[in-house]
N, C-alpha and C positions, 0 to 999 in steps of 0.2 A: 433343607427346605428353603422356601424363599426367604428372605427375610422380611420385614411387615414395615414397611417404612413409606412416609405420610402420603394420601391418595391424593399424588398433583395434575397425574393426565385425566382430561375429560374424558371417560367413558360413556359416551351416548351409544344405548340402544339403536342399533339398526335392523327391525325385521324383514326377511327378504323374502316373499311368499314361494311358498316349491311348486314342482310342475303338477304333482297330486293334488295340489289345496291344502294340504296341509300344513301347518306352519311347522319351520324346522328353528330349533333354534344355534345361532351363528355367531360371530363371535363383534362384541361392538366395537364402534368405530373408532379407529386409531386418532387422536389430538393429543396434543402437550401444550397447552398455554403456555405464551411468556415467562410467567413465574416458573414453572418449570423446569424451565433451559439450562438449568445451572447445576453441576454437579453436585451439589448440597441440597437441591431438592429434588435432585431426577430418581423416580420409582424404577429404574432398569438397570444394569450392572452392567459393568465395565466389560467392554472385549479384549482379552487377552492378545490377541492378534489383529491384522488388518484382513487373514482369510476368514476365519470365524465371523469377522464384521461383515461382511460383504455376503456369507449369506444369510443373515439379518435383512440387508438392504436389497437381495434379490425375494427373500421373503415379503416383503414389505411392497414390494414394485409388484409382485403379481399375485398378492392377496384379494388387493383394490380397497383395504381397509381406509385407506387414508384417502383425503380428499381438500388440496389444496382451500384455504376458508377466506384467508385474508386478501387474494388477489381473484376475485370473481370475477370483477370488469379489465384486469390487464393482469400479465406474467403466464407461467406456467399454466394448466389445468388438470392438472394428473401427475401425477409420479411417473416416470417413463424415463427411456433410454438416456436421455441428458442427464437427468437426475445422477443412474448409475455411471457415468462416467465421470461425473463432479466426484460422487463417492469413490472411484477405482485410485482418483490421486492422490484422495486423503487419505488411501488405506495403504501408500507405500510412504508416509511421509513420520518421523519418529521425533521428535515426540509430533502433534498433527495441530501445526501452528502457521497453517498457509498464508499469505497473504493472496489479497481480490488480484492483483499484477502478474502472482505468480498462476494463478488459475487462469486468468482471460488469456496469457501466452501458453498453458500447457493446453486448455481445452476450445481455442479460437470461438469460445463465446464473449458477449459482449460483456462491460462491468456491471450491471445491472444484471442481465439474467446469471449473474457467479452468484450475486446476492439472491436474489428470489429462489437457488435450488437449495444454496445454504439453509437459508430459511425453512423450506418444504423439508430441511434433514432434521433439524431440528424441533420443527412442530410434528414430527412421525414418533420421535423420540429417538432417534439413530446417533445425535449430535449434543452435548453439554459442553455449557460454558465452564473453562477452568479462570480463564482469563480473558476478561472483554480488552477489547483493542480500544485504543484512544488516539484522536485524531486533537493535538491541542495546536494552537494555530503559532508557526515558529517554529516547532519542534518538528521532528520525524514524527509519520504516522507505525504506531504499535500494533501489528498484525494480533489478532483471537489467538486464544490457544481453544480447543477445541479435547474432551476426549470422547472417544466410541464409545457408543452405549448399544445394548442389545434389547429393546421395550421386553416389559413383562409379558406382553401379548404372544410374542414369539417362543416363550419357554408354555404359555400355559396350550397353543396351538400344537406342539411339538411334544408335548409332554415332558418337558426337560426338567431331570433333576437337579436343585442344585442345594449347597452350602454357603454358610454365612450368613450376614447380614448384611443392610445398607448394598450400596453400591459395589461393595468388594465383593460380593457372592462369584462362588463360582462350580463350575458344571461339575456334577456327578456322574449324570447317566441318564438318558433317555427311553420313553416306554417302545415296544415295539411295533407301536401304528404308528412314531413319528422317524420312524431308522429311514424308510424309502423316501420321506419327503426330504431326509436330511442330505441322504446320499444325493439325488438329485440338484438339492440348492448349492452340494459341496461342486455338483463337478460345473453349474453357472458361474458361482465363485471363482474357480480355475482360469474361465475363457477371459478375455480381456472384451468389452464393450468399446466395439469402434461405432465413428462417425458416420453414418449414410452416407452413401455417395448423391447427387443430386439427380433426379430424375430427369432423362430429356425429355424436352416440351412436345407434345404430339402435334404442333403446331409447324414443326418445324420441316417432316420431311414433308408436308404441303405445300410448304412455300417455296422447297427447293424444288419438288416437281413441277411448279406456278414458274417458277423461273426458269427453269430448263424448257419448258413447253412455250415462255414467249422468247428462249433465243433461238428454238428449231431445233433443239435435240431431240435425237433420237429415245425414245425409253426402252426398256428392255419390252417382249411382246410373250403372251398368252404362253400356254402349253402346248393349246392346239395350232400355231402358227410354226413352221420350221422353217428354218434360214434354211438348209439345203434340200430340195425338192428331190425328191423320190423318185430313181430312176435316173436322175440325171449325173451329170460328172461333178465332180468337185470344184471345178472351177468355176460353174454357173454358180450366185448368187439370187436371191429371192428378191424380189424388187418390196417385198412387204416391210422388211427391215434390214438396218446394217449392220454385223460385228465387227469388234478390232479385240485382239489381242495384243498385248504386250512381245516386244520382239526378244526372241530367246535369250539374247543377250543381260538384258537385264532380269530376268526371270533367272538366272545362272548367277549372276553376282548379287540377287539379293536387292538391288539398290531399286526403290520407287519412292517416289513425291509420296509423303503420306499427309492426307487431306486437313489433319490439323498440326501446324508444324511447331515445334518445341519452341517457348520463348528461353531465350538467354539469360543466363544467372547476371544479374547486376548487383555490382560492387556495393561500397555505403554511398549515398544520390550527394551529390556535390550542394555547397551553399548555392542561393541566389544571394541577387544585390542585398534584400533586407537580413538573410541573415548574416554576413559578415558584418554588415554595420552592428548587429547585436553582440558578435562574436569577438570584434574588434572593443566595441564597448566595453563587454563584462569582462578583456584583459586589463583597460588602463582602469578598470577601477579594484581590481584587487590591484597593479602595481603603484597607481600613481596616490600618493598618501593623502591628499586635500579631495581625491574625489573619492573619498571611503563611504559616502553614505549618500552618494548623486544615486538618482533613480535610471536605471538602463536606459531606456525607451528615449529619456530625455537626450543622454549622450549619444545613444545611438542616431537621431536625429539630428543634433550638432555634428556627429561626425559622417555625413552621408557624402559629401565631396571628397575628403580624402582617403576615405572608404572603397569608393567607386573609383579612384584613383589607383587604386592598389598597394597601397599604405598598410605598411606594418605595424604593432602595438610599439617595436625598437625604434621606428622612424618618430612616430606620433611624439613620444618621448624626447627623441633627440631635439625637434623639432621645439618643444615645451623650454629645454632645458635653455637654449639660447635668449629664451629673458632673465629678469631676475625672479629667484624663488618666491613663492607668496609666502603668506603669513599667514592669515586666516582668512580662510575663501568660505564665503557665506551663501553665493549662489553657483556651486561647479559650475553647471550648465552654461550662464553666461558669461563665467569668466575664463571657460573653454574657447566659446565661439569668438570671443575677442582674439584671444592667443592665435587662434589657426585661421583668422580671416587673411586672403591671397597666401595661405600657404604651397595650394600648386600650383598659384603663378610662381613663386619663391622657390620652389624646387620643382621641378616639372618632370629633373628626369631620373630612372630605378637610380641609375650610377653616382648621379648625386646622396643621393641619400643615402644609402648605404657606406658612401667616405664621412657624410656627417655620423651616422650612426659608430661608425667605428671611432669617429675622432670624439666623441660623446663615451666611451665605453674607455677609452684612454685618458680623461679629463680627472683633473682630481675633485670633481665636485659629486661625478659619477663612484669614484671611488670609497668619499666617505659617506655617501646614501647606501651604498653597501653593506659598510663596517659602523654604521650608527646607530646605538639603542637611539630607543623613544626616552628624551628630555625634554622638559618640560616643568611648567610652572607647577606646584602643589593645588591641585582645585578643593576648595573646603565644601567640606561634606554639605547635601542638599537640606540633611533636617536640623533644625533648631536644637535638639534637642542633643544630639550628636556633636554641634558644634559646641552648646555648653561643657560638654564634656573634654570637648579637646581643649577648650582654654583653661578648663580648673587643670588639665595634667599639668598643661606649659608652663601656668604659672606656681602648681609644685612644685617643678625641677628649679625653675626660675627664684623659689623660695630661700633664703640662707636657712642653713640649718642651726638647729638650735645645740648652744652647747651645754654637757652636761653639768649641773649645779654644783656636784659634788666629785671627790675623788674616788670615791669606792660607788657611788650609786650606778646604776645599770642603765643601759638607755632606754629610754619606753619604746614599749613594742609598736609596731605598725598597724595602725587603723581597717580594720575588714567589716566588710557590710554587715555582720553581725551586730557591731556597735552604732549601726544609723540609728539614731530615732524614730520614734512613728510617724513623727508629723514629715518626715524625709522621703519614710518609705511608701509616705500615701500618697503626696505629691510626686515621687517617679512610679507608681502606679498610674493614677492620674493621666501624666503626662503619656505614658504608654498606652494604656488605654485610648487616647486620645487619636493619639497617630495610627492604633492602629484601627480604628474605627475608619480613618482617612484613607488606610489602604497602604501605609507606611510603616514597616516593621524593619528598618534598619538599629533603631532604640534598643530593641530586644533581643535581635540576634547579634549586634556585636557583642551586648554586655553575654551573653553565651556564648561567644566564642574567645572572647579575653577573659573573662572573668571564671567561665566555666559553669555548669552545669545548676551546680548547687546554688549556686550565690546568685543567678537568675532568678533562679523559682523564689529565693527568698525575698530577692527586690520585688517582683512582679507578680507571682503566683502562679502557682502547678498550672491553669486552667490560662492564663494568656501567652507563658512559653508556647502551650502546645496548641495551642491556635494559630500562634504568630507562624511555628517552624509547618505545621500545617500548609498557612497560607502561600510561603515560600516556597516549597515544594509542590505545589496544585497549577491545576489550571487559572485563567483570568478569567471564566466563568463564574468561580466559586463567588459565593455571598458571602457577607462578614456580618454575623449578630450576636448580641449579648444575651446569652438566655436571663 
């Protein structure tokens, strides 16, 4: 039987009056609030399959129980054929974790209407959240996981029997006034839902006949008018209208002009001038090391002459390497445009460049920018608190060691945060606390991850570890408070 698990779909009465007058009664109208949407509160059970699912959602599209609520003034208005073709992709996809990019290319609708039917699948009840997607700003966006659900309305419409509980219930058997509706929704499940083809405008063979009638064309003429007159020979002609036919020749091979003529498959569409300058730009900033963090747009503007030139990211380069190396470049951008100011009066022509570019690649400067790790001066950590830390190490190792008093005595064992004192442990509380209220929890997670686990919680406490490793792990939406 079903299982009895919490009433989250709005059921609203809908009565529909019969043709007798009579009232019948009908079954109410299909919603799922928001809260709802989640597999932990959805009243419907899982489909086994994507064909089972699909006739759910052909049941669902021509029931009419459901009625779009949230988009009255724009989006959808109805559950209809877009709908079920949104549905037919998610019901071939395992586990059914689509992304909006992978929809708007498989069904040529825009990104908004992928959204709005998404929505309409899941306010029907067809659709549960397993996992919401997250868009955090820097990261890759996290596509839904989504699973099938089949609403309770469809087993009690159908008569469907079923087992279990919660959302795992599954089919036993059906009474036998719902077998012909089943068989029927199995074999819409089967067809695949295409796209309409677009209706021609009735506008249109008007305006051709509008046109043909102001350059003197003939139109074809009545029934009652005949090109060859009655009685006479073939070769006279009716002065009322003219035919042509096609000459045998090409009626024999097939070949005629056909009146709307195939456009050409074209390749990938070539750059314009702006974007190679973009394209040129976002090479020398992954290659060239000082312009690691310049903003494109900026460089692609500095580099618009030698761009349009026809300058390659090897030449650009070469071209750089002929001063001396910098140090620390504070603004790329203009210490770009200094570098390449009259560089294509300076090189003007491919053949030049490319001898610099090659005598640039055989240079031994070019050589060890190849074979060179990243050296560099030690930068000291940004927090206070961090840095105290590094100077009591240095200056323990830096410390003599103490020698033993005695011959036979043992050396004293090594100091562990167990032995801090409280007034120790309240002030690096404190101090944590502190920072991370600012929004800086580098305090906390080093000392867990040198110190380990245990010896964290004991400095700091169970309740700011796991906020701090929280906050590190979240978005930069999240809020930071002290209950």
């Amino acid at each position: 039987m079903i299982g009895t698990a919490a009433p989250v779909a709005a059921l609203i009465p809908a009565p529909r009056p019969s043709v007798d007058g009579d009232a019948v009664s009908v079954l109410p109208e299909l919603y799922v609030p928001e809260a709802g949407q989640w597999l932990s509160t959805s009243t419907g059970r899982i489909a086994l399959d994507g064909y089972s699912w699909m006739q759910a959602v052909h049941w669902v599209a021509g029931s009419g129980l459901y009625q779009p609520r949230r988009y009255r003034s724009h989006g959808p208005r109805s559950f209809g054929p877009t709908t079920v073709r949104v549905a037919q992709e998610l019901a071939e996809l395992f586990p059914c974790r689509p992304g909006i990019e992978y929809l708007v290319r498989r069904t040529g609708l825009s990104e908004r209407s992928v959204e709005y039917h998404l929505g309409m699948l899941r306010e029907a009840g067809l659709l549960a959240y397993v996992v919401r997607g997250t868009r955090i700003r820097g990261a890759a966006a996290q596509a839904s996981e989504f699973a099938r659900m089949v609403p309770v309305e469809f087993d009690v419409a159908l008569g469907v029997r079923t087992a279990g509980e919660g959302t795992g219930r599954r089919m036993t058997g059906i009474t036998e006034a719902g077998r012909e509706l089943m068989a029927a929704l199995a074999k819409k499940a089967a067809r695949k839902v295409r796209k309409r083809r677009a209706k021609p405008s009735s506008k249109a063979p008007a305006k051709s006949a509008r046109k043909r009638a102001d350059q003197g064309v003939v139109t074809a003429v009545s029934d009652e008018v005949c090109c060859t007159p009655m009685g006479g020979s073939s070769r006279s002609v009716s002065s009322a209208c003219t035919t042509s036919f096609p000459p045998e020749s090409k009626l024999a091979s097939g070949q005629s002009d056909s009146p709307t003529p195939k456009k050409a498959k074209r390749g990938r569409r070539k750059l314009n001038a702006v974007g190679r300058r973009f394209q040129l730009a976002s090479e020398l900033i992954r290659r060239v090391p000082w312009m690691g963090r310049a903003s494109v747009p900026r460089i692609a503007w500095v580099l618009k002459e030698v761009s349009d030139a026809g300058w390659t990211a090897d030449q650009v380069i070469a071209f750089l390497d002929c001063g001396d190396a910098p140090g620390i470049v504070h603004r790329p951008s203009g210490f770009l445009a200094g570098r390449l100011a009259d560089a294509v009066a300076l090189w003007p022509t491919e053949e030049g460049r490319e001898r610099a570019v090659q005598a640039y690649r055989e240079s031994r400067r070019a050589e060890k920018a190849r074979h060179q790790e990243w050296e560099g001066a030690w930068q000291a950590p940004r927090s206070m608190a961090v840095r105290r830390m590094v100077a009591e190490a240095f200056a323990l190792q830096s410390r003599p060691q103490e020698q033993p008093c005695g011959q036979g005595e043992s050396l004293p064992e090594l100091v562990g945060v167990e032995d801090l004192s409280s007034e120790d442990l309240a002030a690096m509380r404190s101090t944590g606390w502190g920072e991370f209220m600012a929004g800086d929890t580098t305090l906390v997670l080093s000392t867990y991850d040198v110190l380990g686990p245990a010896a964290a919680v004991h400095i700091f406490g169970a309740d700011l570890v796991q906020r701090a490793r929280k906050l590190a792990s979240g978005s930069s939406l999240m809020t930071v408070g002290r209950r």
